[in-house]
C-alpha positions as CSV (number, residue, x, y, z in Angstrom):
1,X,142.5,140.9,57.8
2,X,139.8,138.5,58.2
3,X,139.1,136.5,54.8
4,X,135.3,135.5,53.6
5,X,136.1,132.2,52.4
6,X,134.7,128.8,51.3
7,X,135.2,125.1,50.3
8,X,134.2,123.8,47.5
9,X,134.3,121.0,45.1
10,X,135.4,122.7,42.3
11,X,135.5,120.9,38.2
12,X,139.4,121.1,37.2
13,X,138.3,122.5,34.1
14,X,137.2,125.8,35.8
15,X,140.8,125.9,37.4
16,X,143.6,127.5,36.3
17,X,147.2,126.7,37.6
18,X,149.2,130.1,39.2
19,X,151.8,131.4,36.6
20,X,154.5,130.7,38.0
21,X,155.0,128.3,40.7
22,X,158.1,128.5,43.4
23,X,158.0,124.8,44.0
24,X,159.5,121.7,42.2
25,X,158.5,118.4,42.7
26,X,160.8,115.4,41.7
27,X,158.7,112.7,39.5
28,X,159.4,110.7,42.5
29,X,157.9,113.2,44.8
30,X,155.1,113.6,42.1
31,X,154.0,109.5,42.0
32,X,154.4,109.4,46.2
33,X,151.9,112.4,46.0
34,X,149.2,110.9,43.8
35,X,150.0,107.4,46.0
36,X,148.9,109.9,49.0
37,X,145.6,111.1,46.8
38,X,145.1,107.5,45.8
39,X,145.3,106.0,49.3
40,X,144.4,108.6,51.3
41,X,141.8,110.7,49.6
42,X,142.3,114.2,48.2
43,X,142.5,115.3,52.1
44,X,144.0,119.1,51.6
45,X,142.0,121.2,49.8
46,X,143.6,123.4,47.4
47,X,143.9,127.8,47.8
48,X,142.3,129.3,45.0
49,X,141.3,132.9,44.2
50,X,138.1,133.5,42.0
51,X,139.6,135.0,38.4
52,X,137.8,136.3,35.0
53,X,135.3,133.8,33.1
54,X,134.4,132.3,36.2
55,X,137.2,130.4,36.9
56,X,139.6,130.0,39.7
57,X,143.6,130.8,39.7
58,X,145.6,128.3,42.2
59,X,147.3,130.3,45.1
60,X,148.5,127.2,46.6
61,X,148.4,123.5,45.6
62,X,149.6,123.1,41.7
63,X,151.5,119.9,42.7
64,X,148.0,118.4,44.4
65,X,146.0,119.9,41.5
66,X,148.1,118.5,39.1
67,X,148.3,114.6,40.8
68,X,144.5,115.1,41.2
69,X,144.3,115.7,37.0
70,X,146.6,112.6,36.2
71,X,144.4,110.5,38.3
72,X,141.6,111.9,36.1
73,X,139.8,113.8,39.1
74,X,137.0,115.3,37.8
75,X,136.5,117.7,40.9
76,X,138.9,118.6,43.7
77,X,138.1,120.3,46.7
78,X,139.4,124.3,47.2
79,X,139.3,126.6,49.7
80,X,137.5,129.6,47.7
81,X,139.4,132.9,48.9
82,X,138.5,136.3,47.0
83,X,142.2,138.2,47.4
84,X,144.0,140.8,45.4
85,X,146.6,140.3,43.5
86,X,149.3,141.8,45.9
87,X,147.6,139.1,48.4
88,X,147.8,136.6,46.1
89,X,151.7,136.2,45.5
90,X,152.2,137.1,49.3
91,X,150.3,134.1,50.2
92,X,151.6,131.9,46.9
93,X,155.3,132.3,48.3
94,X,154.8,132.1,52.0
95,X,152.1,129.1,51.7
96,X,154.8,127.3,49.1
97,X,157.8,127.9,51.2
98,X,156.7,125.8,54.0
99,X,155.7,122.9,51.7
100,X,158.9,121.6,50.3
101,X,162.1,122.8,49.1
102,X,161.9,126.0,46.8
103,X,163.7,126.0,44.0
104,X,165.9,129.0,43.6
105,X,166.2,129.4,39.8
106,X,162.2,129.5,39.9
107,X,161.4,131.1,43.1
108,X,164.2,133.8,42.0
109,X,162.0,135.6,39.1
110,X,158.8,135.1,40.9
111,X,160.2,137.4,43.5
112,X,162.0,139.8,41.3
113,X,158.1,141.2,40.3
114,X,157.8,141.9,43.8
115,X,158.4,145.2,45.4
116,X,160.0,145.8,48.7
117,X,157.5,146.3,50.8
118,X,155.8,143.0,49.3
119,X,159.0,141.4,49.5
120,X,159.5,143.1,53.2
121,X,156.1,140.2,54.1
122,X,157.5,136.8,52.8
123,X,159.6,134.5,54.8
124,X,162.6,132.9,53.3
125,X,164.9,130.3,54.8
126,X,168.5,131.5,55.3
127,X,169.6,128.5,53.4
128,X,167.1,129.5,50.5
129,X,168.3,133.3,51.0
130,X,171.9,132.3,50.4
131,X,171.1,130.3,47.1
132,X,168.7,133.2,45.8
133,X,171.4,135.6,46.5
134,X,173.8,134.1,44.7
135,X,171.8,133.1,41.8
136,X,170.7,136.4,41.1
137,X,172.6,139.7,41.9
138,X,169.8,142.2,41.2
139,X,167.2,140.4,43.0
140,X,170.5,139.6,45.3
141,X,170.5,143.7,45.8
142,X,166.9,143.8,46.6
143,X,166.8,141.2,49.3
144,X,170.2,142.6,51.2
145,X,168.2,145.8,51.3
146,X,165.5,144.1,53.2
147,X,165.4,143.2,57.4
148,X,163.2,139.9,58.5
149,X,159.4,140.1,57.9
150,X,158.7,140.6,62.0
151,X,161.0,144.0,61.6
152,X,158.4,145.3,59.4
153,X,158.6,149.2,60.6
154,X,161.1,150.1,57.6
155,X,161.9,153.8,57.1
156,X,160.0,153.9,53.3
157,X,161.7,156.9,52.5
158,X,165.1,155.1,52.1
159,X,163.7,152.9,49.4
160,X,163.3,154.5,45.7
161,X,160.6,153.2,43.3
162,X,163.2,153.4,40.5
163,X,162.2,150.7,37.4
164,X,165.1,149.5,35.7
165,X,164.7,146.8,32.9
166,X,166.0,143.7,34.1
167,X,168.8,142.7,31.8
168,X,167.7,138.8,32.5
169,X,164.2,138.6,31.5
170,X,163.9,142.0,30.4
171,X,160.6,142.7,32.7
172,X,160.6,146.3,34.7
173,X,161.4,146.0,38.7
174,X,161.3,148.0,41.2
175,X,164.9,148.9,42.6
């Protein structure tokens, strides 16, 4: 699917960080990423999807948007993508993933939100696969269910849209 979108300088106080981020940045990886932005220029723009009030959720670049605001950036450039929300965390994880080492213990809820067939679209490394599966055993149950994101003709009909409670953060899944 072909997306309409546009770069902008955007003000940082129209832009609103994604709620939960799968990426961890060291403060050692944090000051050699403003270095970058000081020495380098702010040279890759931030995703961002327009939200309510006018202003603009980050799909991808909390780290850069963050650097940008402690070097007191008044604007940063974006990349302007309208998107829906299933879109959204599709692209947040498979943009993140490839930028970086996820973090299990906060990649591991993100993806417990996500359904299946969501799930079914994201890649994960088979290190980062091990680690999630044995930090979480429900979202552990919901990946071993799943074949690689280029098998993507699954039989739906083995998969039941049960919600459960999650006895972790108490938040309804899909099993």
């Amino acid at each position: 699917m072909k997306r309409d979108t546009q770069l902008r300088m955007l003000s940082g106080k129209k832009i609103v960080t994604l709620r939960r981020n799968p990426q961890f940045l060291s403060p050692k990886q944090m000051e050699s990423l403003k270095e970058s932005i000081r020495r380098d220029g702010f040279c890759a723009p931030i995703l961002v999807r327009p939200v309510r009030g006018g202003r603009f959720e980050i799909i991808s670049g909390n780290h850069r948007f963050m650097a940008a605001c402690e070097l007191e950036m008044t604007e940063v450039p974006c990349v302007v993508a309208k998107m829906s929300d299933r879109a959204a965390k599709r692209l947040a994880v498979n943009l993140n993933t490839i930028h970086g080492e996820p973090n299990a213990e906060l990649l591991a809820p993100f993806l417990a939100e996500m359904d299946e067939s969501l799930l079914a679209e994201i890649h994960i490394e088979d290190d980062v696969m091990k680690e999630l599966l044995e930090f979480d055993k429900e979202l552990a149950e919901k990946l071993s269910e799943l074949q690689a994101p280029d098998k993507m003709n699954r039989d739906s009909s083995q998969h039941k849209n049960v919600i459960c409670a999650c006895p972790k953060c108490g938040r309804k899944h899909f099993k």
